[in-house]
N, C-alpha and C positions, 0 to 999 in steps of 0.2 A: 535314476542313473542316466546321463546323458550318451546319446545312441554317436557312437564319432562313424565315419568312412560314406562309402557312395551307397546306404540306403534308402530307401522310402515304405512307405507306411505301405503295408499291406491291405488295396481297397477294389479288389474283383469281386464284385456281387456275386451272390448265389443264384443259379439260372433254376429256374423249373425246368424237369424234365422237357416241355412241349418248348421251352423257349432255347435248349439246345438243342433238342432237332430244327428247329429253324434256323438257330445259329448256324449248326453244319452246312445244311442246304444252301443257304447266305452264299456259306465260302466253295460251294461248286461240289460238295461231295453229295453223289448218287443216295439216295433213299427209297428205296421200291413202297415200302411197308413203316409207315411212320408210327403207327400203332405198337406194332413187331418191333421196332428200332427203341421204342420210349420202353418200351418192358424190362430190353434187355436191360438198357441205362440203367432203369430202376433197380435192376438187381445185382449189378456188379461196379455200379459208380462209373461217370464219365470221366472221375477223373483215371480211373485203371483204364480204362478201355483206351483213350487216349494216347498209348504209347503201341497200340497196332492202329492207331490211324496216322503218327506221325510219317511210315513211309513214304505212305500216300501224298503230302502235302508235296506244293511244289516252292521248293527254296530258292529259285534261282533267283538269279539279280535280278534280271529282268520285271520276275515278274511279282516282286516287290516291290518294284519302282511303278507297275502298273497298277499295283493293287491297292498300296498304300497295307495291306494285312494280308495273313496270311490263307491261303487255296490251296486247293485242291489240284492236284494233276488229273487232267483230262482221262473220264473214266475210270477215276476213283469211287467206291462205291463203300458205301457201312456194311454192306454185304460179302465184300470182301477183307475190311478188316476184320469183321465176326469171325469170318472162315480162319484166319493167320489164330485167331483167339484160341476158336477149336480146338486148332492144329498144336500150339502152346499148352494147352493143357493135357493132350495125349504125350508131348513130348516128357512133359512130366513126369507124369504115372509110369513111364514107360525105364527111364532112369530112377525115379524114384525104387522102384520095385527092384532093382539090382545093385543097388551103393548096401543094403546091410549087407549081402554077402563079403562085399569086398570088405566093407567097414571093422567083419569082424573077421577076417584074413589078417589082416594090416595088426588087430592087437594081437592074435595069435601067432604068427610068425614073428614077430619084434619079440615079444614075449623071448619065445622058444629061445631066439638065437642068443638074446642078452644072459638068459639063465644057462644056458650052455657054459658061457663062457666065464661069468658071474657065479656059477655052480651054488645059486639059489633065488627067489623070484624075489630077494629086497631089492635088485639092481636101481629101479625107481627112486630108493630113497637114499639112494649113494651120489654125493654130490662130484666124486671123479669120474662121472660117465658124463657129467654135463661142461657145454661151454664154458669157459673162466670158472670152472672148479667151480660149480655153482650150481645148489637144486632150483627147476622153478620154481621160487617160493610161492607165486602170485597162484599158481595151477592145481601145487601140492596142498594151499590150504583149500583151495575150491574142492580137491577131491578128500581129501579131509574129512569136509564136511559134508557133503554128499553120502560118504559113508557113513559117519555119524549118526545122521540123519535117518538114515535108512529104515524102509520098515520089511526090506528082504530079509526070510529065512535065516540064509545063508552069512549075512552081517551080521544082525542079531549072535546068531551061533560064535562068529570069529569073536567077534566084544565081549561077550561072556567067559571066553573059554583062551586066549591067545594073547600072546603079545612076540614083538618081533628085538633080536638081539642087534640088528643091523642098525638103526636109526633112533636115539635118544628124542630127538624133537618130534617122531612122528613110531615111534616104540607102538602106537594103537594101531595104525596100517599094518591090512596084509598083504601078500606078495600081490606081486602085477594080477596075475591070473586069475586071482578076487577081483582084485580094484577097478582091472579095466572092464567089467561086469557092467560100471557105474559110470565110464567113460563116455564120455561124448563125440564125435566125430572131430570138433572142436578144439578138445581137451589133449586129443593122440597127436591132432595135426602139430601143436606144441612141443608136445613130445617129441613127435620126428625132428622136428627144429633145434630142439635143444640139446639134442645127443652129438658129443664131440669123438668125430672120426678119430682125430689121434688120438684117445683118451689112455690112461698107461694100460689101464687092464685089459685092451685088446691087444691080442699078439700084433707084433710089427708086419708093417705093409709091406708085401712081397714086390718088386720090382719088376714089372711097372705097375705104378701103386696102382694097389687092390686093393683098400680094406677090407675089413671081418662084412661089414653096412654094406661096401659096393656089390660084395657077396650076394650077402640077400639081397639088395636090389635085381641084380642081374638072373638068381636061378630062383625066385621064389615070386617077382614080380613084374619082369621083363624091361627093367629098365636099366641103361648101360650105367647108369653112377648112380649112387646113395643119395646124392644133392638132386638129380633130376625127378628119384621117387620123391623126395619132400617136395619139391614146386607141385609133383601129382596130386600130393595126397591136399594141398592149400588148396588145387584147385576143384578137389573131389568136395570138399567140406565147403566152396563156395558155393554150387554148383548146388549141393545138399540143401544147403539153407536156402536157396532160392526158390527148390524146389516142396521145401519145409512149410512154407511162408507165401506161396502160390503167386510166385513173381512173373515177371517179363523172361525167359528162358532165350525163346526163340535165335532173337537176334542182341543177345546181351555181353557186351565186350568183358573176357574173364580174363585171369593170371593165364600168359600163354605157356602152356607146358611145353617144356624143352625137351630135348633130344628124341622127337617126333619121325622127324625128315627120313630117318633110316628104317624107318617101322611103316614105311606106307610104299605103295609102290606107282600110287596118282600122286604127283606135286600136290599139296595144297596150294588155292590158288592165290592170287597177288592179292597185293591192298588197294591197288586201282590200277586204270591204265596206266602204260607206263614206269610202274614200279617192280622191282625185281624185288620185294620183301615179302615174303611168303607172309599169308593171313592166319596167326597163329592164337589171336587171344578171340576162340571163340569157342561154342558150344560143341560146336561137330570136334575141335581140335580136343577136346574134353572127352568125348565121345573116342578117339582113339586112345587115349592113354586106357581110358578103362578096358576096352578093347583089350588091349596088351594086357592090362594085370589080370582079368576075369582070362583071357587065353592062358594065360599060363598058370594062374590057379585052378584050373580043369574045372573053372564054370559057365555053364551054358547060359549068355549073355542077351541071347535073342535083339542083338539091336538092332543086326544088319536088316532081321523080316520088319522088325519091331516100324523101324525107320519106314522100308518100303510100304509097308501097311499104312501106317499116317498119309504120305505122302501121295498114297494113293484115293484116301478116305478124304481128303482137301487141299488137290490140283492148284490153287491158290498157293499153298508153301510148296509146288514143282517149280514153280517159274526160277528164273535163272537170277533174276536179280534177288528172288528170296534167298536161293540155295546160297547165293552170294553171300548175302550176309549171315547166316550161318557157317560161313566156313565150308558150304560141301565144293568138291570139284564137282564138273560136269557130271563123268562117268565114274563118282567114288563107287558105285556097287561093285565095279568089276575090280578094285582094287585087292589084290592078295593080301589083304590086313583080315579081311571078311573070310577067306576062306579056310 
């Protein structure tokens, strides 16, 4: 098949370890320990490591134009990318270990509130609670089969012994409160998406709209509208998976969650000089949403130590141009979100 547009062939040799630390060196980045430095390589790939050394490079025009390739900024060292590295995988562990809590807040309050009002847990397989009158079909058969599948207890038992009056196409599902047992962080985010505010079976919005959703948003997850929990929960499940999958965290541009600005009491800061648009698609801005929903679900989130602890264990992510591109303000500790 003939390849059409502005490609070319893919021809970057394979470096050995010792001929990318020369490489480095070449373009001006510090090496104290070239032994230490080929080890690491060896066991995590130059090509991951690679996006805590891009900081460091210098992109200016200039000094493209003097180089002809790409350098290093004066004082760039592999010893301070290693440290940004560190510092990235503490940030992990440290989010990772508090997203199930909320993960399983988010299906047990949806849950709750839909069967309240649905007065039983098919709400799921009722195609008038979703946009254009419409189940996900794409998601319903993924969980389907996941339940199917199953070699839980608990599945087993439903399949042998159940069947549901609510839904002909999917009669073998049980209510939510089984299903989402089998749910994926993934799978809910969907969920949250596909539920239609005005749907007929929620009572009418009371003036000034409120829905039944803006409800729970507001007293069960701290956010002022139903649509700003779903960008939360997009960017919780982004955020998951990167941390799932042992990615670049740090300094990684995500879905900016909205309705932030009133839930903090430090500005978040600009997008560079000169601009008056608050820096909102990033990790630390991820870091307050959860904030918010882990406060008002009465969970002890430990981020704010969580945070100073890292930050303290690898001075490298305190610099100002790190915090930058994470999202912190200067003085976020003192911010009354933390307290």
């Amino acid at each position: 098949m003939a390849i059409t547009g502005p490609f070319r062939s893919y021809d970057k040799p394979a470096f050995s370890t010792p001929d990318l630390i020369a490489k480095l060196q070449g373009q001006g980045l510090g090496i104290s320990d070239p032994g230490y430095a080929g080890g690491i390589l060896d066991r995590i790939s130059y090509f991951r490591f690679r996006g805590y050394l891009h900081p460091y490079l210098d992109l200016s025009h200039a000094a493209r134009l003097r180089q002809g390739r790409k350098t290093f900024k004066a004082g760039a060292t592999f010893e301070r990318a290693l440290e940004m590295y560190r510092f990235d995988e503490g940030l992990r562990r440290l989010i990772f270990g508090l997203l199930p809590e909320v993960e399983v807040a988010l299906r047990s309050v949806l849950d709750a509130t839909l069967c309240q009002i649905a007065g039983h847990g098919f709400w799921h397989l009722q195609p008038e609670w979703f946009k254009t009158n419409q189940h996900p079909k794409r998601l319903l058969h993924s969980l389907s089969a996941s339940f199917c599948e199953s070699g839980e207890a608990y599945a087993k038992h439903y399949q042998a012994t159940y069947f549901n009056e609510h839904a002909g196409p999917y009669k073998h599902l049980p209510p939510f409160w089984v299903l989402c047992e089998l749910t994926t962080l993934g799978q809910l985010k969907e969920i949250f998406e596909s539920l239609w505010e005005g749907a007929p079976p929620f009572p009418p919005a009371k003036l000034p709209k409120s829905t039944v959703l803006d409800k729970m948003a507001q007293r069960r997850f701290g956010a002022d509208h139903y649509r700003d929990l779903v960008r939360w929960v997009h960017v919780l499940r982004d955020i998951r998976n990167v941390c799932a999958h042992h990615g670049r965290l740090w300094n990684r541009n995500v879905i900016a969650p909205p309705g932030l600005a009133k839930k903090v009491s430090t500005p978040f800061p600009v997008l560079h000089t000169g601009s008056n648009i608050p820096k909102m698609n990033t990790v630390y801005a991820a870091l307050i949403a959860l904030r918010v929903m882990s406060r008002r679900l009465g969970i002890t989130d430990g981020i704010k130590s969580g945070l100073l602890a890292l930050l303290s264990s690898f001075p490298e992510a305190n610099q100002p141009s790190q915090k930058h591109a994470m999202g912190m303000p200067t003085d976020w500790d003192r911010d009354t979100v933390w307290g």
